[in-house]
C-alpha angles and dihedrals in degrees: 000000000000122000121215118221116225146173134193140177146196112185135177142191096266103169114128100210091065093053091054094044096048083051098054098046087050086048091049099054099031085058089044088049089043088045095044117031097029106031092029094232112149098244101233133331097307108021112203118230110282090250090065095057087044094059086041091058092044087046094048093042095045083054092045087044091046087055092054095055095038109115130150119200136196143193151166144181132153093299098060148285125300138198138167121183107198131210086039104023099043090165117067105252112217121212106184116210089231083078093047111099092184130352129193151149122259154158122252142180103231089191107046092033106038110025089251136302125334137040098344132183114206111180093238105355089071130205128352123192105183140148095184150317132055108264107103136172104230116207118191115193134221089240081059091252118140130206128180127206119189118232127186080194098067100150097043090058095049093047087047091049094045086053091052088050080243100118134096151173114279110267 
């Protein structure tokens, strides 16, 4: 009986910071709009009209929104390797391994090498898909493109793509 080798991932935005800060923004605007539409307070020095408030708060809570669907999920099996990136990707992206000149695992430095978290351009370095952390999957392309996905699950790619015969040293 032969046995197929698979891996699949769910990932977030898990930062903490960006929770608090998102909270805080949400807070700042939701009191301004409380001070200054329902007391009657202006809301600072020099208060903004209300419908500004009101645009900062729709602004702050579409981003905060945005955060909270944000998901990108991976997989691979023997026919290739998949991703979605949803809000952004809704329909599952296929790279086949036909086109993958050398995968690997690695550690990155999504700040320094990437510009932060997300769907990230980086000149030679390629393209980065990431929610946190600093585990990724490197692909490197026959075309010699790289893309980058993030993983909290690093060893269990790399045991997946060793069993696939998919895996090799970092170049």
């Amino acid at each position: 009986m032969e046995t197929t080798s698979s891996f699949s991932e769910s990932q977030r935005f898990k930062q903490i910071w960006l929770w608090v800060l998102m909270l805080i923004a949400n807070g700042i605007f939701l009191f301004g709009i409380y001070w200054q539409v329902i007391a009657g307070h202006p809301f600072g020095n020099k208060p903004a009209p209300n419908v500004v408030l009101y645009i900062g708060e729709s602004v702050v809570a579409l981003m905060t929104l945005m955060f909270l669907l944000c998901r990108l999920n991976t997989g691979m099996d023997s026919s290739g390797f998949t991703y979605t990136f949803y809000p952004f990707l809704f329909s599952k992206r296929k790279i086949d391994w036909e086109n993958v000149q050398h995968v690997y695992t690695r550690e990155y430095r999504p700040l320094m090498e990437f510009g932060g978290w997300g769907i990230r351009w980086a000149g030679k370095q390629g393209w980065c898909y990431n929610t946190s952390g600093k585990n990724g999957i490197q692909f490197v392309m026959k075309n010699n493109k790289r893309i980058l996905f993030g993983t909290q699950k690093m060893e269990e790619a790399e045991k997946v793509l060793k069993q696939l015969g998919k895996w090799s040293a970092e170049k």
